[in-house]
N, C-alpha and C positions, 0 to 999 in steps of 0.2 A: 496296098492292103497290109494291116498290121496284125491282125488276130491268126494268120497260118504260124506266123515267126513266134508270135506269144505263146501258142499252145506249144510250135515245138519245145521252145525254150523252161516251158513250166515243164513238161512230161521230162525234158531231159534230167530236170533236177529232180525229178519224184519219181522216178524209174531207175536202180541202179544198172538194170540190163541195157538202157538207150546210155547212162554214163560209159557204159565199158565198149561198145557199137551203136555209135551214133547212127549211120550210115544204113541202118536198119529200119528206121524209123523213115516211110514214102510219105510226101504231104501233095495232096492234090488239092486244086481248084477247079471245082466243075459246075458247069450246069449257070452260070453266073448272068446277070442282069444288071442294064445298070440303068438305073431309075433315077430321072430329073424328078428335082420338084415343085420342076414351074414357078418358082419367084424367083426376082431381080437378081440377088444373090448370085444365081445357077449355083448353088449347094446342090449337092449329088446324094444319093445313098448306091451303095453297092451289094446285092445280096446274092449268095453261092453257096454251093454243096462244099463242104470241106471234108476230102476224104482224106484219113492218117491209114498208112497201113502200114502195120510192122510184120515182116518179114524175118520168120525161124524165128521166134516169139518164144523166149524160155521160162517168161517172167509167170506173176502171179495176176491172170487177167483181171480179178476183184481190184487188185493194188491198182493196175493201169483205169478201167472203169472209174473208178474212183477217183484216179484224178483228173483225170476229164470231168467230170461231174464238179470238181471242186473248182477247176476253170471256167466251165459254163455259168457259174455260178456267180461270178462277178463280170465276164464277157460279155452274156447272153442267157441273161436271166430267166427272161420271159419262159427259155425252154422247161425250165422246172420250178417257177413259180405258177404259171396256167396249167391249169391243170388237162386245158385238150390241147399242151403242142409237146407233154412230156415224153409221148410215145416217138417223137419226131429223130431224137436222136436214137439211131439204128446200129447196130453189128453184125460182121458173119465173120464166122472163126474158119478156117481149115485146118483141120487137125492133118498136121504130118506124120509123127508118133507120139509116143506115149511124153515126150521129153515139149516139142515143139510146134509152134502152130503158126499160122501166119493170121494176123488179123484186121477186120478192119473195119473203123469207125467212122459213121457220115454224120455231119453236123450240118442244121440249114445256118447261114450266120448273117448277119448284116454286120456294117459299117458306113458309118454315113459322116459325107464329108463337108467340110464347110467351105467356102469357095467368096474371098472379098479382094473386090479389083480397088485396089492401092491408089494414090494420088498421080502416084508416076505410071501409072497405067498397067503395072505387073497386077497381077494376082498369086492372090495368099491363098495355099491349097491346107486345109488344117482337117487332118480326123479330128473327130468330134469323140470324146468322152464317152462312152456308154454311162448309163442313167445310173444312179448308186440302188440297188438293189435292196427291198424289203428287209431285212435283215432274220426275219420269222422262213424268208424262201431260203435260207442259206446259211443257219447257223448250226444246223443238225451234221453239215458235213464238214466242221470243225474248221481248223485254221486255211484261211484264203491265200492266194498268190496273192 
């Protein structure tokens, strides 16, 4: 699975609070499936809940939202270019005090693998590209990862 390490790795560099405590930032995979797709190949898709949860959260939730949004945006487009799967991406905040909250976001995601058995009998396991994205779904949230 490639898309938990991407989103950490984009949030850490577009959040200066996960810069300064990484360790703050929880990434789950939940809920996960993993769907053949019945040709020769045996190419896979893998689809799961990706829940991020940051913990004593000091930042400015808009700023984090937001970059989630600017990740989904070339990841897993579909979630905010259809317009019945945009309510999909979810949050709940717990507010500790007035300073800190702990929060957390679920994303449904897919990844889909590509799977070719080689001459010499190995096989070649290769993630697959996500599809390049409309460019009208994703140009409103400014500059992409």
């Amino acid at each position: 699975m490639n898309k938990p390490a991407s989103l950490r790795a984009h949030l850490a560099q577009a959040i200066p609070e996960l810069q300064r405590n990484p360790e703050s930032l929880l990434v789950f995979v939940e809920e996960g499936s993993l769907i053949s797709t019945a040709q020769r190949n045996e190419s896979f898709e893998l689809r799961y809940r990706l829940s991020l949860v940051l913990v004593d959260f000091v930042g400015d939730a808009n700023r984090l939202f937001l970059a989630v949004l600017r990740w989904v945006a070339v990841h897993q487009n579909e979630l905010i270019a259809n317009i019945d799967r945009r309510s999909e991406i979810a949050f709940e905040v717990d507010v500790i005090d007035h300073e800190r909250a702990d929060v957390e976001i679920r994303l449904p995601l897919t990844e889909r693998i590509g799977v070719e058995t080689l001459a010499s009998g190995e096989d070649r396991i290769t993630p697959w590209p996500e599809p390049r994205p409309v460019a009208e779904s994703w140009e409103h949230f400014g500059p992409l990862p």
